[in-house]
C-alpha positions in Angstrom: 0.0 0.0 0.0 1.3 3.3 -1.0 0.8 6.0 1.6 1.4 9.9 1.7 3.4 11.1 5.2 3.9 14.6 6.3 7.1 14.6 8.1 7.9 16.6 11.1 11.4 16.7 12.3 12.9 17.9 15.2 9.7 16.9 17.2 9.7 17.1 21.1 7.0 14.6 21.3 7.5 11.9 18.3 4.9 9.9 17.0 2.5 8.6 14.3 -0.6 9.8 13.7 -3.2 12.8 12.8 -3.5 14.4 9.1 -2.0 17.0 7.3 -3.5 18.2 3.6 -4.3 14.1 3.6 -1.5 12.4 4.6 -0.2 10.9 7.4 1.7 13.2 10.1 5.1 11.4 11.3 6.6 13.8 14.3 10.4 12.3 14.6 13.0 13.7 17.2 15.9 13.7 14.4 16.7 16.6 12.5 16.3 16.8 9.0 20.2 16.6 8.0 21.8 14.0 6.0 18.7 12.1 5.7 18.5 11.2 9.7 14.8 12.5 9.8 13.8 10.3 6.6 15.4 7.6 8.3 13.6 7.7 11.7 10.0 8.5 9.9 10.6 5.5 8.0 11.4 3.4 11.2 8.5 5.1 12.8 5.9 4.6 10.2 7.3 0.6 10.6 6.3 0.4 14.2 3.0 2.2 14.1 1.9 0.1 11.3 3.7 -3.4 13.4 5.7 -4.4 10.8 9.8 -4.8 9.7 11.3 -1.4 9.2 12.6 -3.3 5.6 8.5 -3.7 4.8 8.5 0.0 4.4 10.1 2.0 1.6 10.8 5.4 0.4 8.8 6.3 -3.2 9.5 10.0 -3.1 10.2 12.6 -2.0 14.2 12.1 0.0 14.4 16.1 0.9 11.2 17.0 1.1 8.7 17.2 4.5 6.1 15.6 2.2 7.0 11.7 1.5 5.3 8.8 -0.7 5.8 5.2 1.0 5.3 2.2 0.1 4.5 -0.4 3.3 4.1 -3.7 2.4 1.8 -5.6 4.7 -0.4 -2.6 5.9 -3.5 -3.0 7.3 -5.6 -0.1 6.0 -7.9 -0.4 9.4 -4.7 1.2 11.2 -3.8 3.6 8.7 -7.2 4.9 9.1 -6.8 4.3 12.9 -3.7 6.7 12.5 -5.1 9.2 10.2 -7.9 10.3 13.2 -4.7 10.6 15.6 -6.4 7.8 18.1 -3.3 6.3 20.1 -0.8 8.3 18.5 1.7 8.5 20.9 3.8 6.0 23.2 1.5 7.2 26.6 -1.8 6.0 24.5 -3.4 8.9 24.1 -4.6 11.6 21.2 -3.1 14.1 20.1 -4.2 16.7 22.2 -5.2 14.8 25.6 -1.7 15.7 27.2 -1.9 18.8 27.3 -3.5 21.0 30.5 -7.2 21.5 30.6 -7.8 19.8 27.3 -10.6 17.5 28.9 -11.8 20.6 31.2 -15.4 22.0 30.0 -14.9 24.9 31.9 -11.6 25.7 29.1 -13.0 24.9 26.4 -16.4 26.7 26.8 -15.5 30.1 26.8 -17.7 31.2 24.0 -19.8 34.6 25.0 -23.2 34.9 24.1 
């Protein structure tokens, strides 16, 4: 299955998961010099998916934030799993649950009449 990542390197908090203009965010801790950030998305794209980090390959797109892969043995229930940003992260969580008052109604209502 051929998929389209959005790459973010030099993430504090890496992960897999949410969407960008359609594809696939990938937050990596490496920077994107000498290919390191390519590298580690492709590694983490591997584990979010459960499969070899060989099963997953680069199509296009080697200096670019936007990335084609190809990831053999994908199962398209996870990618769309991943594409919502449900247990994106190692803790389990969204995307957004980690951070203060995100659950809170009394934040997030704040709308005036």
């Amino acid at each position: 299955m051929r998929i389209a990542v959005w790459v973010r390197p030099g993430s504090p908090r890496p992960g897999v998961g949410g969407e960008h203009d359609g594809a696939l965010v990938v937050r990596v801790g490496a920077r994107a010099v000498d290919g390191k950030a390519t590298e580690a998305a492709l590694a983490a794209v591997a584990a979010a998916f459960g499969i070899r980090r060989r099963a997953v390959t680069l199509v296009a797109g080697a200096s670019s934030r936007a990335k084609i892969l190809e990831v053999e043995g994908a199962d398209p229930a996870t990618l769309s799993r991943l594409l919502t940003g449900v247990g994106d992260d190692a803790t389990g969580t969204g995307p957004m649950e980690h951070r203060a008052g995100y659950n809170r109604p009394d934040v997030t209502s704040r709308r005036r009449p």
